[in-house]
MDTraj code that builds the backbone (N, CA, C; nanometers):
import mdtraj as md
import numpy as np

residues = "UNK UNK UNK UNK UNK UNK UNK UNK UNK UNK UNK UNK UNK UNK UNK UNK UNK UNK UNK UNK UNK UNK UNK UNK UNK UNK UNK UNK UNK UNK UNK UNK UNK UNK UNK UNK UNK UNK UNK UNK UNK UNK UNK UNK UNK UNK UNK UNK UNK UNK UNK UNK UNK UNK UNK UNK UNK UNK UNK UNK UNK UNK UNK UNK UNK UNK UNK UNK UNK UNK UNK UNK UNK UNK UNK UNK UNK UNK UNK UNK UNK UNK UNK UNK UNK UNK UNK UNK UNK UNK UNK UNK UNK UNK UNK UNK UNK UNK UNK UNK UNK UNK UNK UNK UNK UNK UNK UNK UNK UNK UNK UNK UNK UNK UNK UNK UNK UNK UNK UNK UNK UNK UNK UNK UNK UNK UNK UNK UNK UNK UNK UNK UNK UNK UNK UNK UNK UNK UNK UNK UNK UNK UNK UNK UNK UNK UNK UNK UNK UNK UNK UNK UNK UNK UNK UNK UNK UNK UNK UNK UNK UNK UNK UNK UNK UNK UNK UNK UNK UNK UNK UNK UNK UNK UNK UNK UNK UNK UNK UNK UNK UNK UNK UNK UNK".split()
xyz = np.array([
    [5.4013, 8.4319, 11.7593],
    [5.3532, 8.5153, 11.8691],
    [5.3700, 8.6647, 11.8378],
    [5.2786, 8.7220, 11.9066],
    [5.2628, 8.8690, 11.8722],
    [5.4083, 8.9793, 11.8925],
    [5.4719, 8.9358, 12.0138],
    [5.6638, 8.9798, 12.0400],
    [5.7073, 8.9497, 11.9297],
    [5.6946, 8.7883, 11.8907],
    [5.7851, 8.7920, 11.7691],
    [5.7976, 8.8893, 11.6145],
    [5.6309, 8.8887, 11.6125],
    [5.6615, 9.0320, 11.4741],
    [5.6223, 9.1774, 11.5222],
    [5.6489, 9.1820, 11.6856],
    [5.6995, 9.3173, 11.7094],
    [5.8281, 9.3534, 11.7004],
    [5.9402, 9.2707, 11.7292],
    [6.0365, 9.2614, 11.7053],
    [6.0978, 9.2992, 11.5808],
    [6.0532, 9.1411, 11.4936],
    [6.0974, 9.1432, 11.3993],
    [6.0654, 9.2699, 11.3135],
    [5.9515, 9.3236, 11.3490],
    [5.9171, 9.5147, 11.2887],
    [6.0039, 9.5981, 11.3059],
    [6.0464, 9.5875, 11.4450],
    [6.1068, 9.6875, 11.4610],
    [6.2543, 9.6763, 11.3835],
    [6.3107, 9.5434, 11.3569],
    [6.4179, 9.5250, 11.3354],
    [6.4054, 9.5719, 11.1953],
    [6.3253, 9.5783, 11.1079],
    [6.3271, 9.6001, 10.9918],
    [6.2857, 9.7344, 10.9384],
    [6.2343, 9.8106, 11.0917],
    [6.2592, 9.9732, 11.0372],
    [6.4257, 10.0133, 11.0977],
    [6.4704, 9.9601, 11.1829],
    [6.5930, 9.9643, 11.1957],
    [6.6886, 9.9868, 11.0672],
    [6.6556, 9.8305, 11.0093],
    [6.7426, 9.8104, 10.8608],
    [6.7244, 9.9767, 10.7773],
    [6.6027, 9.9737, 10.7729],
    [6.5360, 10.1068, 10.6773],
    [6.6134, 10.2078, 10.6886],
    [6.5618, 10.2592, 10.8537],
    [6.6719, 10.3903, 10.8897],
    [6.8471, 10.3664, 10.9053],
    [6.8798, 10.2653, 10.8852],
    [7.0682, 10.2579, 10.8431],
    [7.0384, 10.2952, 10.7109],
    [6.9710, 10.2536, 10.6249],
    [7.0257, 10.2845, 10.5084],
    [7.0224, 10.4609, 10.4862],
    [6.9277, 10.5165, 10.5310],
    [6.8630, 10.6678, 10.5349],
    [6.9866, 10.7154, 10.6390],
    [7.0368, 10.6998, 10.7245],
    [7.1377, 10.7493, 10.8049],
    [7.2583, 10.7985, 10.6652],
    [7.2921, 10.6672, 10.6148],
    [7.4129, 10.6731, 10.4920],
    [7.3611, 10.7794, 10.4314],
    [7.2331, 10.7793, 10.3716],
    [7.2103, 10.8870, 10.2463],
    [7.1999, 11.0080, 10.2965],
    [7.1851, 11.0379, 10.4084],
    [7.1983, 11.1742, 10.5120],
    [7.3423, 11.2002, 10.5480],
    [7.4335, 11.0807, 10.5884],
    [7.5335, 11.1475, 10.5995],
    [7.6517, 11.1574, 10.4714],
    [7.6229, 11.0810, 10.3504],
    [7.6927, 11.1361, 10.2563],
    [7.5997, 11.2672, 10.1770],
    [7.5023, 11.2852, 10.1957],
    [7.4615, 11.4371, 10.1483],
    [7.4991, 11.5534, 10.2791],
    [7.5117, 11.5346, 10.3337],
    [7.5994, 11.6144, 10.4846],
    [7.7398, 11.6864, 10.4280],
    [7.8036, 11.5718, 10.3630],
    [7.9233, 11.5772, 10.3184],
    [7.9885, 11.6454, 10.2098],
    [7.8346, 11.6464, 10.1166],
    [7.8558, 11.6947, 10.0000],
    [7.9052, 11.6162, 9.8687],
    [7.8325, 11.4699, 9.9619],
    [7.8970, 11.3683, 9.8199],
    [7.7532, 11.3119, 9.7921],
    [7.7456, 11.2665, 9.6638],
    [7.6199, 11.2372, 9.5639],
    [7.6402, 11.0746, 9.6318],
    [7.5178, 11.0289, 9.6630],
    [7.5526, 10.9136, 9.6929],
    [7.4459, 10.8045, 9.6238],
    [7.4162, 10.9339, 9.5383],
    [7.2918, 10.7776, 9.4222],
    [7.4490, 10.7935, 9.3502],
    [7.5663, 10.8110, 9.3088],
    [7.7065, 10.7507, 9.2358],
    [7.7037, 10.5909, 9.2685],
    [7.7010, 10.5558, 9.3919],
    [7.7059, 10.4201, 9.4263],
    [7.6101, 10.3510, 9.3928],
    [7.6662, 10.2216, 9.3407],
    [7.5345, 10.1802, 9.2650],
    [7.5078, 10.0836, 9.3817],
    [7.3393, 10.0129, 9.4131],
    [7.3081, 9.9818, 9.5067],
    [7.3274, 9.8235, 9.4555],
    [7.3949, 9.7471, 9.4979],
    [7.3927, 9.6059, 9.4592],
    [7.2850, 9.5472, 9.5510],
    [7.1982, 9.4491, 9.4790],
    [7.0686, 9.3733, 9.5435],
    [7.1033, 9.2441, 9.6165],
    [7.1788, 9.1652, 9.4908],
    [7.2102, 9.0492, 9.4810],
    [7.2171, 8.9762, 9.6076],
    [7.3052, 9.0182, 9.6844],
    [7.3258, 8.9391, 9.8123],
    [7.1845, 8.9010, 9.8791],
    [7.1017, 9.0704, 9.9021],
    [6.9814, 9.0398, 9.9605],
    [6.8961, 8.9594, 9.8727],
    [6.8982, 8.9519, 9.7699],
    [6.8433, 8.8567, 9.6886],
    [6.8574, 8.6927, 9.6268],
    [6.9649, 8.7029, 9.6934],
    [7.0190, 8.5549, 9.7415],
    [6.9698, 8.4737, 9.8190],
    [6.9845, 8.5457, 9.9040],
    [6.9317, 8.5511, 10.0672],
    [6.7983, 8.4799, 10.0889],
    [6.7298, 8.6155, 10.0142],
    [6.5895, 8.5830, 10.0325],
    [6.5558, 8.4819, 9.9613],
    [6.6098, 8.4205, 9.7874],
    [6.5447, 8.3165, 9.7231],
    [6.6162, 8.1833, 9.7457],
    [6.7198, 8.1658, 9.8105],
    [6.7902, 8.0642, 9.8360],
    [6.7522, 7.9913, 9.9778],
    [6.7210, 8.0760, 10.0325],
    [6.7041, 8.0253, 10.1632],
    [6.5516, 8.0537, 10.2528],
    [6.5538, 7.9144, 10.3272],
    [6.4036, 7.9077, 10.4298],
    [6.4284, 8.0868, 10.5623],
    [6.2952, 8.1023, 10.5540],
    [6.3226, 8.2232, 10.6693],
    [6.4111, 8.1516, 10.7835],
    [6.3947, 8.0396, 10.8351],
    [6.4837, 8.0148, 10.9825],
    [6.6568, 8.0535, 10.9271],
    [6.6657, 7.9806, 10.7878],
    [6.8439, 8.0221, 10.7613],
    [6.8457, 8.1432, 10.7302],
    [6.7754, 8.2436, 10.7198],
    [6.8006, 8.3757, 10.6823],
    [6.7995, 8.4385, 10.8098],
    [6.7207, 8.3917, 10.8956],
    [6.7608, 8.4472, 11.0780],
    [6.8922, 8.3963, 11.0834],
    [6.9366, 8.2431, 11.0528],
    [7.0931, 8.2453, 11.1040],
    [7.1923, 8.3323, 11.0489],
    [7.1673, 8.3529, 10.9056],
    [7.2823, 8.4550, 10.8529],
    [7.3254, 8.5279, 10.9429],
    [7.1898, 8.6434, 10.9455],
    [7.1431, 8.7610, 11.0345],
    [7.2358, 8.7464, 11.1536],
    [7.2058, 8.6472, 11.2007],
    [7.2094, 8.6849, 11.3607],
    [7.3939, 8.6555, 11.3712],
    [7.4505, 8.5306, 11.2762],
    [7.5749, 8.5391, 11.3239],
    [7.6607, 8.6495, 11.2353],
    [7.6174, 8.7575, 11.1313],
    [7.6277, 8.8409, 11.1186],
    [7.6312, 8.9956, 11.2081],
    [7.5138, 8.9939, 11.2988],
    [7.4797, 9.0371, 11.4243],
    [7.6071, 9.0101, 11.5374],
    [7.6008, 8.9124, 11.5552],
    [7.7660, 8.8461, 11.6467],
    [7.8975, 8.9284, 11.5870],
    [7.9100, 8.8971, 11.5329],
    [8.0484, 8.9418, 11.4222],
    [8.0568, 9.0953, 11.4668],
    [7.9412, 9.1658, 11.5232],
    [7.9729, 9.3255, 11.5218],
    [7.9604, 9.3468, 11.6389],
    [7.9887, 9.2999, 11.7168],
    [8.0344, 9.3405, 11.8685],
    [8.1574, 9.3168, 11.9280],
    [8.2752, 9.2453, 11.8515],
    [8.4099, 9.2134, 11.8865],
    [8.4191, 9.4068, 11.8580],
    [8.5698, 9.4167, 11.9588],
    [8.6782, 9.5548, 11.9379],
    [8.6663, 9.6244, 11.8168],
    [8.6290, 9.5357, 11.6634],
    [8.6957, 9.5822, 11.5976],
    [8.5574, 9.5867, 11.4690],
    [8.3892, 9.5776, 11.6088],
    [8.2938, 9.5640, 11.5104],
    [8.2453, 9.7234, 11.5472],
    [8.1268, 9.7235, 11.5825],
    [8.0255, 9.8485, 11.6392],
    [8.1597, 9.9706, 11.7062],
    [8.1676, 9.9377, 11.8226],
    [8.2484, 10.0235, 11.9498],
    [8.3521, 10.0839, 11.8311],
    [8.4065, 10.0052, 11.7757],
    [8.5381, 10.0719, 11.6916],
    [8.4520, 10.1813, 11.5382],
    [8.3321, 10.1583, 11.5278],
    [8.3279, 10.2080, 11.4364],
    [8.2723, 10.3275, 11.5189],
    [8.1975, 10.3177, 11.6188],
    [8.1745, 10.4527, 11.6332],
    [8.2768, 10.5603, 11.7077],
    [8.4000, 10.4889, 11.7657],
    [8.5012, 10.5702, 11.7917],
    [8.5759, 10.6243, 11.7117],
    [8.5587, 10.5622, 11.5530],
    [8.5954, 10.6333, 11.4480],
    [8.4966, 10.7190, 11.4080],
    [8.3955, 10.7069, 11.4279],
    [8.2857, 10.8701, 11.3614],
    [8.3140, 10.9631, 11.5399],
    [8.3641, 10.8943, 11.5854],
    [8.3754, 11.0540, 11.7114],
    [8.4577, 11.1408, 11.6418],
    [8.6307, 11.0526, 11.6592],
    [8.7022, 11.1124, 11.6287],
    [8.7389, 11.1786, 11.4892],
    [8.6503, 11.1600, 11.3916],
    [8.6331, 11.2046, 11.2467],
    [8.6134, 11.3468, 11.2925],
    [8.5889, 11.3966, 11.3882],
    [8.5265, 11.5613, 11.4119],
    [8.3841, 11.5845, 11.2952],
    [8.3137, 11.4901, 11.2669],
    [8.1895, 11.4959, 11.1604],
    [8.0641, 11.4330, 11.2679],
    [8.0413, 11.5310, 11.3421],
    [7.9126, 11.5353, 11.5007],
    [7.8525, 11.4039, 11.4411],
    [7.7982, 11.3712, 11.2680],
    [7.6825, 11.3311, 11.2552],
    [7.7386, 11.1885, 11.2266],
    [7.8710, 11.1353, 11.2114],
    [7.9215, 11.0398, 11.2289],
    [7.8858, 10.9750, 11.3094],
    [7.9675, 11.0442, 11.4409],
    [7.9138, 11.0126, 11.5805],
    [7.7615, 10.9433, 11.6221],
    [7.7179, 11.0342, 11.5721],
    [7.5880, 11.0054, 11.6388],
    [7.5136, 10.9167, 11.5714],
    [7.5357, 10.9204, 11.4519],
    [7.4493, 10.7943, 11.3416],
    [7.5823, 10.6806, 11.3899],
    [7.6748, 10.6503, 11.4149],
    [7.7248, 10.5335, 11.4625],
    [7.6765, 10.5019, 11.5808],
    [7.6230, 10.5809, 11.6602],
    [7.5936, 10.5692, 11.8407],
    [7.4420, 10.4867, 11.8034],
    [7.3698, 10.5574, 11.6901],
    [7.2326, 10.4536, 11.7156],
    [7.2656, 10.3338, 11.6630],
    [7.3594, 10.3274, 11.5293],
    [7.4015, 10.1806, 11.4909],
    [7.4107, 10.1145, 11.5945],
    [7.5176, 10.1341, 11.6733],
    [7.5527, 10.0082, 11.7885],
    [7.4557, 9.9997, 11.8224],
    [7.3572, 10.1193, 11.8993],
    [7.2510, 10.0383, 12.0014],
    [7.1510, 9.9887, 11.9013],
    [7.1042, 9.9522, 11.7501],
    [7.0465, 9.9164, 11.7538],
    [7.1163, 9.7432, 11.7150],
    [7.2034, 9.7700, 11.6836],
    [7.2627, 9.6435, 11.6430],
    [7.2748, 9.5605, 11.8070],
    [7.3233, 9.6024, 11.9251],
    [7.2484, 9.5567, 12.0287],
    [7.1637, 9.5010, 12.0362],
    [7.0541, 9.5694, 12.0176],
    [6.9335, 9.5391, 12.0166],
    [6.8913, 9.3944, 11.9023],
    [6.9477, 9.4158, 11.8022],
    [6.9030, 9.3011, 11.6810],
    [6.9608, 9.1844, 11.7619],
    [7.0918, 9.1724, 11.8298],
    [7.2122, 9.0649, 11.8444],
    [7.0913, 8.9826, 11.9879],
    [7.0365, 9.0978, 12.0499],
    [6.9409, 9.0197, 12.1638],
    [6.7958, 8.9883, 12.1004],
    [6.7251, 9.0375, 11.9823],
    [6.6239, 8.9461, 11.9114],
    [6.6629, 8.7844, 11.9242],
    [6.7716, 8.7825, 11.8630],
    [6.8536, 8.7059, 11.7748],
    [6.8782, 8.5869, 11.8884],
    [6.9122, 8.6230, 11.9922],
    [6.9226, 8.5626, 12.0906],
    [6.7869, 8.5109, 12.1611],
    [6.6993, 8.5598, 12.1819],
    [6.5604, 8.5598, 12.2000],
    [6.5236, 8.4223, 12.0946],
    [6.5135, 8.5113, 12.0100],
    [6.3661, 8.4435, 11.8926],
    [6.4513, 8.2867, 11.8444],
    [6.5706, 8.2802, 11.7919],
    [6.6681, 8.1923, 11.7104],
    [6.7414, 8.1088, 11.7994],
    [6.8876, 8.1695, 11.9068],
    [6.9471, 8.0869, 11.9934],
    [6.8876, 7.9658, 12.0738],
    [6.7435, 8.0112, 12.1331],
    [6.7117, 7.9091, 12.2284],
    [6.6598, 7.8122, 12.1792],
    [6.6400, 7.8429, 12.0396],
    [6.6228, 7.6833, 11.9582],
    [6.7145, 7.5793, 11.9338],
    [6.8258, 7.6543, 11.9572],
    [6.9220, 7.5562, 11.9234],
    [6.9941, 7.4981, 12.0727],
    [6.9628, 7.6060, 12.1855],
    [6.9650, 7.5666, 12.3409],
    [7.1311, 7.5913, 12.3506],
    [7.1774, 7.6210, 12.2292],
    [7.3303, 7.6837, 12.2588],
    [7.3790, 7.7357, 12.1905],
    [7.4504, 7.8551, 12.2090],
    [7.5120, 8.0097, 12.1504],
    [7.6209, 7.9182, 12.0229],
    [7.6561, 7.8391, 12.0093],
    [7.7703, 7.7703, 11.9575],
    [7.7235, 7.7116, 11.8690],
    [7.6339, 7.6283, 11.8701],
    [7.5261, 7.5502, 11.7653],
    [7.4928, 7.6529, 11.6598],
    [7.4432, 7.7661, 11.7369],
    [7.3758, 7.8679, 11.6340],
    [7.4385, 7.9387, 11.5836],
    [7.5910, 7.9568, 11.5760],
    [7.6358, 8.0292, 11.5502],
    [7.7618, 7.9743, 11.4232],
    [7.7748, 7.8162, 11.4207],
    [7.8063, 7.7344, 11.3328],
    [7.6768, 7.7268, 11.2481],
    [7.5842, 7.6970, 11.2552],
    [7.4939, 7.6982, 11.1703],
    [7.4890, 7.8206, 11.1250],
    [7.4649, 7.9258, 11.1781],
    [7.4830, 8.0697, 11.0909],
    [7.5786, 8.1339, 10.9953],
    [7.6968, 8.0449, 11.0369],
    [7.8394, 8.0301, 10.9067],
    [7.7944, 7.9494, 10.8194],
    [7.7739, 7.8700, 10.8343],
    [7.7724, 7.7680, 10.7607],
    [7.6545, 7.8011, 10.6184],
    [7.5412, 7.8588, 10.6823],
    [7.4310, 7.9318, 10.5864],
    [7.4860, 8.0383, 10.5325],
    [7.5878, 8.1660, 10.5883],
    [7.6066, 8.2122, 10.5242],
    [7.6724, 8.2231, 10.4132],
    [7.8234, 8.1135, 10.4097],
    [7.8947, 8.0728, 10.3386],
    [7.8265, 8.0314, 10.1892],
    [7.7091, 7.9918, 10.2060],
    [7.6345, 7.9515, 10.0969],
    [7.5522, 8.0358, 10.0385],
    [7.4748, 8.1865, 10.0789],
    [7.4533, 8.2379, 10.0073],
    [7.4824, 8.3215, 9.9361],
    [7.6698, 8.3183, 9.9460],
    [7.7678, 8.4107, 9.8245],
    [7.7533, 8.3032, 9.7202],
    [7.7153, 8.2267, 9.6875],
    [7.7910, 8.1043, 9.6068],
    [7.6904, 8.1545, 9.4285],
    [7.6204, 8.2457, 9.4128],
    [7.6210, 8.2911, 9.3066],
    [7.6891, 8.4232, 9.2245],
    [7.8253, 8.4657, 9.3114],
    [7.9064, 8.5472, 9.2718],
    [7.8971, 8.6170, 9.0988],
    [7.9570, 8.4464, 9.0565],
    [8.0393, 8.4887, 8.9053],
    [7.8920, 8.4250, 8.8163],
    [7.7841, 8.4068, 8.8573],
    [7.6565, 8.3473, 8.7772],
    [7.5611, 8.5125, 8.7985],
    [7.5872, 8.5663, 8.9338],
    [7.5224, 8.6867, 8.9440],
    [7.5267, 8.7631, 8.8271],
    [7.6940, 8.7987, 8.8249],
    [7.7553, 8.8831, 8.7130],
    [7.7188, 8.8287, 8.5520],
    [7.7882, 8.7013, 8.5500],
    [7.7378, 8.6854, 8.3763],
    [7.5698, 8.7084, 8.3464],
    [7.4849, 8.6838, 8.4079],
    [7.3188, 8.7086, 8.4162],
    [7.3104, 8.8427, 8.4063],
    [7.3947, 8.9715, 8.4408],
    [7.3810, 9.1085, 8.4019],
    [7.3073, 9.1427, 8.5586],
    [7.3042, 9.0775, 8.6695],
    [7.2128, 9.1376, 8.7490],
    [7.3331, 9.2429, 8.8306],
    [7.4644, 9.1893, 8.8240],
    [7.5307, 9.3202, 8.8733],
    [7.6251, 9.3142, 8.8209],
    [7.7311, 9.4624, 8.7953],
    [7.8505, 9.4172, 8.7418],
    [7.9889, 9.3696, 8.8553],
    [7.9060, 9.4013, 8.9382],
    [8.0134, 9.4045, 9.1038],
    [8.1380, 9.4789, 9.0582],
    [8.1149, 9.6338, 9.0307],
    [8.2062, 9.7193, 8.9768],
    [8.2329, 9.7590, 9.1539],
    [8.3368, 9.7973, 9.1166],
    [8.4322, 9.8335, 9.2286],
    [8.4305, 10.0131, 9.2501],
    [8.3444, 10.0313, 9.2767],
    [8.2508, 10.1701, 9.3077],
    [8.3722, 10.2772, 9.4174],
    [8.4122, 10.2032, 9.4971],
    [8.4586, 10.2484, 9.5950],
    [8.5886, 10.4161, 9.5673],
    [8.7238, 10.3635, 9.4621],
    [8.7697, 10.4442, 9.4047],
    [8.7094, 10.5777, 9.3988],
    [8.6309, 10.6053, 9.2654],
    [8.5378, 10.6600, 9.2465],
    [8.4782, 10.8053, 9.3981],
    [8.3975, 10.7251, 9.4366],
    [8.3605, 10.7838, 9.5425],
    [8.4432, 10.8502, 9.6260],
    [8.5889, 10.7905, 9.6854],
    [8.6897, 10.8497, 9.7968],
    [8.7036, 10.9230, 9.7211],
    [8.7789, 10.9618, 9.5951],
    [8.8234, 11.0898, 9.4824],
    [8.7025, 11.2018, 9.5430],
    [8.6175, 11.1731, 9.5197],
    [8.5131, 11.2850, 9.5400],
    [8.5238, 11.3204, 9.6516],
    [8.4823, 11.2433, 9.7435],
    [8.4942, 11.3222, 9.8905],
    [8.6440, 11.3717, 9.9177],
    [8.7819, 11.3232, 9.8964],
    [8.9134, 11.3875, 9.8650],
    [8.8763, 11.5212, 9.8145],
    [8.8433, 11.4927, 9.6939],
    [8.8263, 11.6370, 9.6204],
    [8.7502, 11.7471, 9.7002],
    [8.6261, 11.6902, 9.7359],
    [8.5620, 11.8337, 9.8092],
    [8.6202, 11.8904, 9.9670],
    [8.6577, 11.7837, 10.0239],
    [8.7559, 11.8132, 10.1546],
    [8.8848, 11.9084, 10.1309],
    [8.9573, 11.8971, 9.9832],
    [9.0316, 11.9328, 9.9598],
    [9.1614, 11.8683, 10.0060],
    [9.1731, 11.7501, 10.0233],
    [9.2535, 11.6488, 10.0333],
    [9.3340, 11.5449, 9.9238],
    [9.4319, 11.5422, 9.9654],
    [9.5005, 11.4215, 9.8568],
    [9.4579, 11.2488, 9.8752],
    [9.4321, 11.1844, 9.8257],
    [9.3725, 11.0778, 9.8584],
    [9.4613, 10.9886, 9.8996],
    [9.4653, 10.8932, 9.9924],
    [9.5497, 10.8367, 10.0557],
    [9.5646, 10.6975, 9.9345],
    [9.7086, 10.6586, 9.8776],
    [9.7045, 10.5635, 9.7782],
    [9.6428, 10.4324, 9.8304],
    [9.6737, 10.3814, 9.9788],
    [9.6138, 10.2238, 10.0100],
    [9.4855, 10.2671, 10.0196],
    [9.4323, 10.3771, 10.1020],
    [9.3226, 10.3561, 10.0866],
    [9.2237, 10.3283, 9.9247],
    [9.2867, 10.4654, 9.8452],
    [9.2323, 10.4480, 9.6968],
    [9.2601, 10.2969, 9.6507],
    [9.3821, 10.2337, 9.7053],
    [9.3872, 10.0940, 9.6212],
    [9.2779, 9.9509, 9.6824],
    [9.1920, 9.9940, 9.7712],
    [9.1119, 9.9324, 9.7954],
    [9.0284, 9.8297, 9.7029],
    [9.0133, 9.6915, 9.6831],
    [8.9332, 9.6492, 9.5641],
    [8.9225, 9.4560, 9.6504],
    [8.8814, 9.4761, 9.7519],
    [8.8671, 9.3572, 9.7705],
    [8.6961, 9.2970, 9.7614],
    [8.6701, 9.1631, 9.6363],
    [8.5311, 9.1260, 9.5864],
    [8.5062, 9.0543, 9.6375],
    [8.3657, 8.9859, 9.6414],
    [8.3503, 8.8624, 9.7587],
    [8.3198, 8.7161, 9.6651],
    [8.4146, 8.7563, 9.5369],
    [8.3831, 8.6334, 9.4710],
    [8.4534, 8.5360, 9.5361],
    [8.5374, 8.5198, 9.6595],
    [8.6189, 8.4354, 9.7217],
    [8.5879, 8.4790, 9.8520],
    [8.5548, 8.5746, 9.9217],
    [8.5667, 8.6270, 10.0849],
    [8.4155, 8.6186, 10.1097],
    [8.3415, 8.6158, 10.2057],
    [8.2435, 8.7000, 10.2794],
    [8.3062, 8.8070, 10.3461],
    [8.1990, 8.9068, 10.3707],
    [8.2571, 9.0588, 10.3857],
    [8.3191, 9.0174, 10.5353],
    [8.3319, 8.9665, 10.6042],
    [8.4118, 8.9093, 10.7140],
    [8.5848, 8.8574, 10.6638],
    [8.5697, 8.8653, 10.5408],
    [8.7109, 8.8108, 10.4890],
    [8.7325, 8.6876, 10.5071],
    [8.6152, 8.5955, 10.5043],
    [8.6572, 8.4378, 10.5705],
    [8.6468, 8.3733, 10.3534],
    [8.7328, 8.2990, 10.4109],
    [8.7106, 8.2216, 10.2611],
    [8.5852, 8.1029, 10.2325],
    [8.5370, 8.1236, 10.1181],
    [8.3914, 8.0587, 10.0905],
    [8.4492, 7.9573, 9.9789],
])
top = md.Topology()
chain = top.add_chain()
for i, resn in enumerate(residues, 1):
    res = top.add_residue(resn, chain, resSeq=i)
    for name in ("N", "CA", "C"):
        top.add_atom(name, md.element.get_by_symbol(name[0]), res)
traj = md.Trajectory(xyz[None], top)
């Protein structure tokens, strides 16, 4: 139906402009942010492993996952209080659009399954499976899943004129065992 790939449009200039938000607000900052290398893989998992209906479940119980305390609301109370305006405000459209995706999601996907619970085990359950080319990704050369992160805080440390905080710098957790939820696969 014609809602459905209005939706689904809109949801996917959504995706577009998050990524353009990042590259605006680390050039804001004064940090180079083609340094980070863009890993595909996952989305490319995604897309060749799986039927479009399991790639809506990922999505959507991915979508779920960012509305607890400690998903959306918390991240943008951390770009308030960063004193960086553009934090703020590029987190303020995140939530509402991630809102917005979590009620597609609910719309187009949930009422197929006629319950929030059904769909939302099935959406683990799919996602759990499309990390499962981790350590085949890497030996194939398609990524090195280098641990980028280091790197990057130094820089923004450096131009802030800050000392880098050691836990934070010791950051290095891979998802050859976690989904970015930290659940074990």
């Amino acid at each position: 139906p014609w809602k459905y790939y209005r939706d689904m449009s809109r949801q996917l200039w959504d995706e577009a402009r998050h990524a353009m938000l990042g590259e605006v607000g680390f050039i804001s900052l004064g940090l180079d942010w083609s340094k980070i290398p863009i890993n595909f893989t996952w989305s490319r998992n995604l897309n060749a492993q799986f039927e479009p209906w399991e790639r809506h479940a990922v999505l959507f119980f991915i979508e779920q996952g960012l509305m607890p305390r400690t998903g959306k609301r918390y991240e943008w109370e951390v770009g308030l209080d960063s004193g960086v305006t553009l934090a703020g405000l590029f987190q303020d459209f995140d939530w509402a659009d991630e809102v917005l995706h979590a009620q597609i999601g609910r719309e187009w996907y949930v009422k197929e399954f006629g319950d929030l619970n059904a769909a939302m085990a099935y959406g683990d359950r799919c996602w759990s499976q499309v990390l499962s080319r981790w350590r085949t990704d890497r030996d194939e050369g398609l990524t090195e899943h280098r641990n980028w992160w280091p790197e990057i805080y130094r820089a923004a440390c450096e131009h802030w004129g800050v000392s880098p905080d050691p836990q934070a710098l010791a950051f290095h957790t891979t998802y050859e065992a976690v989904r970015a939820d930290l659940k074990e696969i």
